[in-house]
C-alpha positions in Angstrom: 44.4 49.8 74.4 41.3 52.1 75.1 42.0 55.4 73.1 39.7 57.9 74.2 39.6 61.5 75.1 41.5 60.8 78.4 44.3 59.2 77.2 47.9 59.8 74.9 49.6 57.9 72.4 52.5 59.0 70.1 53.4 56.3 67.6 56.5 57.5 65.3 55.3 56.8 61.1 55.3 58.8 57.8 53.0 61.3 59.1 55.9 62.9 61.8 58.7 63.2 58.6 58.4 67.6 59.4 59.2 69.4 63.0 55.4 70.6 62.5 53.9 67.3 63.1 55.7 66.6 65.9 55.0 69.8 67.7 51.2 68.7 66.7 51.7 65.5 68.8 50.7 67.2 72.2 47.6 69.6 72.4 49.0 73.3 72.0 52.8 72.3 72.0 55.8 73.5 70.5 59.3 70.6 70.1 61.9 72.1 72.4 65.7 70.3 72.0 68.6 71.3 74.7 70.9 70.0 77.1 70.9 70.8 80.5 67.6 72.3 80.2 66.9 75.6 82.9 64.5 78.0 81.4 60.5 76.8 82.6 59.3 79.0 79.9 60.9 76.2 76.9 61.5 72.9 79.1 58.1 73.3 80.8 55.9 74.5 78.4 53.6 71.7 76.5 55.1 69.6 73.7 57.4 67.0 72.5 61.1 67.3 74.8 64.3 65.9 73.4 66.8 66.3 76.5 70.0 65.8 77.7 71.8 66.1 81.6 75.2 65.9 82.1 78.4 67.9 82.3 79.5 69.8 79.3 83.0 70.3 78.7 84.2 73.8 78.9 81.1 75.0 79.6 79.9 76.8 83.2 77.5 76.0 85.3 74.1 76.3 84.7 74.4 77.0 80.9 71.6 75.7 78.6 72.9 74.5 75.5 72.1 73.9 71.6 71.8 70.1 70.0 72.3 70.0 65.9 71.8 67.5 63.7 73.6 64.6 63.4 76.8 63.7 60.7 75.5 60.9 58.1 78.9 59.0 58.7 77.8 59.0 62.6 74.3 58.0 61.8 75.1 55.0 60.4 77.0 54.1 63.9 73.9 54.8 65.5 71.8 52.7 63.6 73.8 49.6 64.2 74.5 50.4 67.8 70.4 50.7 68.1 69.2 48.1 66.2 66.8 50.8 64.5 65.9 51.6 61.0 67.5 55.1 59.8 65.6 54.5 56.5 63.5 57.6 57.2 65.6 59.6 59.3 66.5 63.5 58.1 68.5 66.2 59.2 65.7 68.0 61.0 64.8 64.7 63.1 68.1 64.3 64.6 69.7 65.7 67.2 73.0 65.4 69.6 74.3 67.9 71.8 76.7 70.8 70.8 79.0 73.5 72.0 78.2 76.4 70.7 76.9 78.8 72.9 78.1 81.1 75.3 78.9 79.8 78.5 81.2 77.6 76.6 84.6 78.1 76.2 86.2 79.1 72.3 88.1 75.3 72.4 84.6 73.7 73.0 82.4 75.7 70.3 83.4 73.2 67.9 82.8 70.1 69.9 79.7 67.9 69.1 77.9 64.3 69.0 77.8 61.7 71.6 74.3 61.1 73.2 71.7 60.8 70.6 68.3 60.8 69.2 67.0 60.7 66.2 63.5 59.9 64.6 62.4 57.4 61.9 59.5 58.9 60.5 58.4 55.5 58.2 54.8 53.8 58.7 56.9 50.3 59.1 59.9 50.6 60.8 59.0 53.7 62.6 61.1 54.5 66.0 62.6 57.2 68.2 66.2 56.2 69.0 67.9 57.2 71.9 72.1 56.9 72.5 73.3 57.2 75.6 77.5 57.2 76.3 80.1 58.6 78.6 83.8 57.6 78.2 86.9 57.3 75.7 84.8 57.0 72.3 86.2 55.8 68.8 88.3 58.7 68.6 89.5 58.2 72.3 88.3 61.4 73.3 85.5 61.8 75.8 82.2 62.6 74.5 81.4 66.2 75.2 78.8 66.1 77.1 79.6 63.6 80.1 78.3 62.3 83.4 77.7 64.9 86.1 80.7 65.2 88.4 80.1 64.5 92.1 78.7 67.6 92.8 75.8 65.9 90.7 73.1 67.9 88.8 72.1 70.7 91.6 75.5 71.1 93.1 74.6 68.7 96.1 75.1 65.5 94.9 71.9 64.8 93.3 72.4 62.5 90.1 76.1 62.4 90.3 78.1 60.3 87.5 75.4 60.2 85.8 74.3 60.9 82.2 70.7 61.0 80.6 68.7 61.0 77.2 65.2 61.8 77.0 62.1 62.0 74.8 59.4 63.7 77.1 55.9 65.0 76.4 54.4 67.5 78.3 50.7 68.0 78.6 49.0 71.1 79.1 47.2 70.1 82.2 45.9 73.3 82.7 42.7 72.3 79.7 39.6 72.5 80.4 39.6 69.4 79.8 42.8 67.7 80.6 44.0 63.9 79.9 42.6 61.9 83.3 43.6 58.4 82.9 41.2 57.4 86.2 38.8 59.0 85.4 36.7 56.1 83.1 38.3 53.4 84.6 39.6 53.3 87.5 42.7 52.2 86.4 45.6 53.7 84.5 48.1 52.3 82.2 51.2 53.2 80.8 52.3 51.3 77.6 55.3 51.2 75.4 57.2 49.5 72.9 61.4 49.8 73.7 64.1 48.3 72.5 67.9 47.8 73.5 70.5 47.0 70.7 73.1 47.0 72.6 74.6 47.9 75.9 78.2 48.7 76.5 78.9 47.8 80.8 82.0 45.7 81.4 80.9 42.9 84.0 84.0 43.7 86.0 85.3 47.2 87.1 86.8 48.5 90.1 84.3 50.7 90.1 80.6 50.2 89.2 79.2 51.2 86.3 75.3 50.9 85.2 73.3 51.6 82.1 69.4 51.6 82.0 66.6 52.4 80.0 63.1 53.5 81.4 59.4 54.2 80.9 57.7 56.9 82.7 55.1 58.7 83.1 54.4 62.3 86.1 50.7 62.7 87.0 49.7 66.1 89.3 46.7 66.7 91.3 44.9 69.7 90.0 43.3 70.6 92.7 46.8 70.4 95.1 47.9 73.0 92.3 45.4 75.3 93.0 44.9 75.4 96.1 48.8 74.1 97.6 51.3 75.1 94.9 52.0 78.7 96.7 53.0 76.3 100.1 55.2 74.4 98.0 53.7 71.3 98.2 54.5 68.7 95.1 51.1 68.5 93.9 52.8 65.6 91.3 53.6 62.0 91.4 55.8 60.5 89.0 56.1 56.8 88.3 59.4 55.4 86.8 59.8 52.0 85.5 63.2 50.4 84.9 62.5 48.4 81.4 66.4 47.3 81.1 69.1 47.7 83.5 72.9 46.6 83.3 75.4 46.5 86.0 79.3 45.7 86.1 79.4 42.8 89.3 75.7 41.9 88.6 75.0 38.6 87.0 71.5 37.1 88.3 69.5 40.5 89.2 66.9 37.8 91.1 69.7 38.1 94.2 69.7 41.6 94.0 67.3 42.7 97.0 67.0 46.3 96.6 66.0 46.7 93.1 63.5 43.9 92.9 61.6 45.5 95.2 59.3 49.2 94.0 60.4 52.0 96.0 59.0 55.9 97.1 61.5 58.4 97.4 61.7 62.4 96.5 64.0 63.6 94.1 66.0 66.7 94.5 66.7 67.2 91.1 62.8 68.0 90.8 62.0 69.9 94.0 61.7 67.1 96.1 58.8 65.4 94.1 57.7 61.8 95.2 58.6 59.3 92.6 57.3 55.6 92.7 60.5 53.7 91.4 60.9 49.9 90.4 61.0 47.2 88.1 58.6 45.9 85.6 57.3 42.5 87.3 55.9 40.2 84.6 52.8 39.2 83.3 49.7 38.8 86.0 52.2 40.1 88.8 52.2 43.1 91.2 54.9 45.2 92.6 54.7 45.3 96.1 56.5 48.0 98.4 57.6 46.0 101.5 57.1 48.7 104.2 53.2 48.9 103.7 53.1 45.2 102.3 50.4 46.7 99.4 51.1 46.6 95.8 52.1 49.9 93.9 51.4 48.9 90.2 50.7 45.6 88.0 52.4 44.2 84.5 50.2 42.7 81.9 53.4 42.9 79.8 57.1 42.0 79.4 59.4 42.3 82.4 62.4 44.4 83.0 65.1 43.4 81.0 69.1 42.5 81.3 70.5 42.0 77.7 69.5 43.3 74.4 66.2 42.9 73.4 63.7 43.8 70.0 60.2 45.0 70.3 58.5 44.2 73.7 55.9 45.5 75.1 55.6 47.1 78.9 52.6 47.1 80.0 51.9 48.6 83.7 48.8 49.6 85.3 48.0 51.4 88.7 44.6 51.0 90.4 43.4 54.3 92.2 43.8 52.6 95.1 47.3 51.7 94.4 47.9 55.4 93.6 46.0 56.4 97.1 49.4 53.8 98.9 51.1 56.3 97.5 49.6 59.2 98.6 49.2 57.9 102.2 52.9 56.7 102.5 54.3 60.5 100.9 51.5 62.1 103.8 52.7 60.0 106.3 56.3 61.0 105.9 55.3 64.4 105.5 53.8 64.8 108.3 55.8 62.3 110.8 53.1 60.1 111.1 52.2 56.2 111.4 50.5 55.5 108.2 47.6 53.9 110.2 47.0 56.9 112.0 46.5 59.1 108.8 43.6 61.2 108.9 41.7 62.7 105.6 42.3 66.0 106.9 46.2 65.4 106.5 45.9 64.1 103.1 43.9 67.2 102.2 46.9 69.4 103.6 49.4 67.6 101.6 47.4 66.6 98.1 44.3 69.4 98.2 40.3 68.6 98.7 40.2 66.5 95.3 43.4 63.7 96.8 41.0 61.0 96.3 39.1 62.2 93.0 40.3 60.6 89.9 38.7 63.6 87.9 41.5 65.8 90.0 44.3 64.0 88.8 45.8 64.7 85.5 48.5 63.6 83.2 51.5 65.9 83.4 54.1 64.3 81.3 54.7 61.1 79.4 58.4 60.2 79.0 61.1 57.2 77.9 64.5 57.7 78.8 67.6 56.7 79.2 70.8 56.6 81.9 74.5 55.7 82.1 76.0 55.9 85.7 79.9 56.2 85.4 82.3 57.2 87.6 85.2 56.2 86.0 86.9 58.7 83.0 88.8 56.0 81.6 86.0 53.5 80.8 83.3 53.5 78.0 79.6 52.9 78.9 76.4 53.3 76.9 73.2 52.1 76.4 71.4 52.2 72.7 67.9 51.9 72.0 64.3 53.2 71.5 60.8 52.7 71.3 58.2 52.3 68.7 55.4 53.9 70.6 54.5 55.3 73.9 50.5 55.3 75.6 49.3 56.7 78.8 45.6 56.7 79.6 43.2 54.1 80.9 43.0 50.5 81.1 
């Protein structure tokens, strides 16, 4: 692991037991905890993210809501559903989302828990822990915060049935001197340490059901921002990397064409931004995107991942050249044309004068999450895990 000024690491341990250290874990950030997230002056802002998407009950659209600690009696549950120590867990490092704001109705005010995360601040067993339900729980009530309907999260469709937890931290890539994980290299890597400790998917439903975990990690060109921001061009790439996935009908994900394979698509649920999508391949091989026939990234770590699992490592790294397949594929469709074709003056137009400078491109956000897709009230999915520590920079 080459820790140098270009690159990020948060590993939880004694020193992260008070809300100041863990604001102190990005470079002039603040912690910022809500669901549904909407205001760019808090959710955008540098600094350690705990997040959660879905629909709130009670609640109209477009509210931004609380998260409070987390009941002893239901942090115990958590613990065993995670696998994860809780020996050095307090109030003020927990969190699950709550009701009481307005925009929600009287009857919901008092409605809490579900999705959660919590921190173990302990030099050992240290962890971030990350619950992720929808359906009837214990009490055979619905957890209040739920899947997005099938309007989805922007009213179109986007991210419908689904429901996420995240831990995100956001760089101020504005610095002087920002992280650039090319920039010594030539190669960037994004590292973690997850874990599953259980997943709740029945393996036959009339409908499907999927729970996932994921690694990820956005990178924007800084010299698209300046110069292309005002035409609303992206001026970011993000990279997401499916670390565990379970889904009802799927036994042997090796037959499963589509998801073995890394995709580029642009999500509406962040303005349309390019996001290189796949799974981890393991050790010594690359992913390769079957349109161009080039590889997008590499694992020199475990692979994705289809049952509980402790303590492995993912470990991906992207070439610059890997990231330029990107960038010529995202120009390409841009601009309607045959990849071969692609000129440098096109690339400019889309990514600014520094596309193919690894000082130019930055890290925006480092993140782990996690996902339950379920369109069905009456059944219970989740997914409960962590990670032990998260590391963007160069190889």
């Amino acid at each position: 692991m080459n820790l140098n000024a270009e690159s990020f690491r948060f590993k939880p341990s004694a020193a992260h037991a008070e809300l100041a250290a863990l604001e102190a874990v990005v470079d002039q950030g603040s912690l910022f905890a809500a669901w549904n997230p909407n205001d760019p002056n808090t959710a955008l802002k540098p600094g350690m993210k705990v997040m959660f998407f879905g629909t709130a009950e009670g609640c109209t659209a477009n509210t931004q809501g609380p998260l409070q600690a987390i009941p002893n009696t239901r942090l115990a549950e958590l613990a065993e559903l995670t696998g994860l120590a809780v020996n050095a867990v307090s109030d003020r490092l927990t969190w699950t989302p709550s009701g009481d704001v307005d925009g929600c109705e009287s009857s919901t005010r008092s409605r809490a828990g579900g999705s959660s995360v919590f921190v173990n601040a302990d030099n050992q067993k240290g962890a971030v822990a990350l619950v992720t339900t929808s359906g009837p729980q214990a009490d055979g009530r619905a957890p209040f915060l739920g899947p997005f309907n099938a309007q989805g999260q922007n009213g179109q469709g986007a991210n419908a049935y689904i429901s996420g937890s995240f831990v995100n931290f956001r760089q101020p890539w504005w610095k002087a001197d920002p992280l650039q994980p090319w920039l010594t290299s030539g190669t960037a890597r994004i590292q973690s340490v997850q874990s599953v400790g259980g997943v709740r998917v029945p393996s036959a439903s009339s409908v499907v059901v999927q729970a996932k975990q994921q690694m990820m990690a956005t990178f924007l060109n800084t010299s698209c921002a300046r110069e292309l921001s005002a035409q609303g061009k992206p001026c970011q790439i993000q990279y997401l990397f499916n670390t565990s996935i379970q889904r009802s009908g799927v036994s042997d994900w090796s037959l499963v064409d589509w998801f073995n394979k890394p995709g580029i698509w642009f999500d509406p649920a962040q303005g349309n931004i390019p996001v290189v999508d796949g799974p981890v391949p393991s050790a010594g091989r690359a992913a390769i995107e079957p349109t161009m026939g080039v590889a997008l990234y590499s694992s020199q770590g475990s692979s994705t991942q289809y049952r509980a699992f402790a303590g492995r490592t993912f470990d991906v790294t992207i070439t610059f050249e890997q990231l330029k397949h990107v960038l010529r594929y995202t120009t390409a469709k841009a601009t309607s044309s045959a990849l071969e074709t692609l000129s440098d003056a096109q690339l400019r137009s889309e990514w600014g004068t520094g596309w193919d400078q690894p000082s130019a491109w930055v890290l925006l956000s480092a993140d782990i999450g996690q996902e339950v897709y379920n369109p069905a009230a009456g059944l219970r999915v989740e997914i409960a895990g962590g990670f032990s520590s998260m590391f963007v920079g160069p190889q």
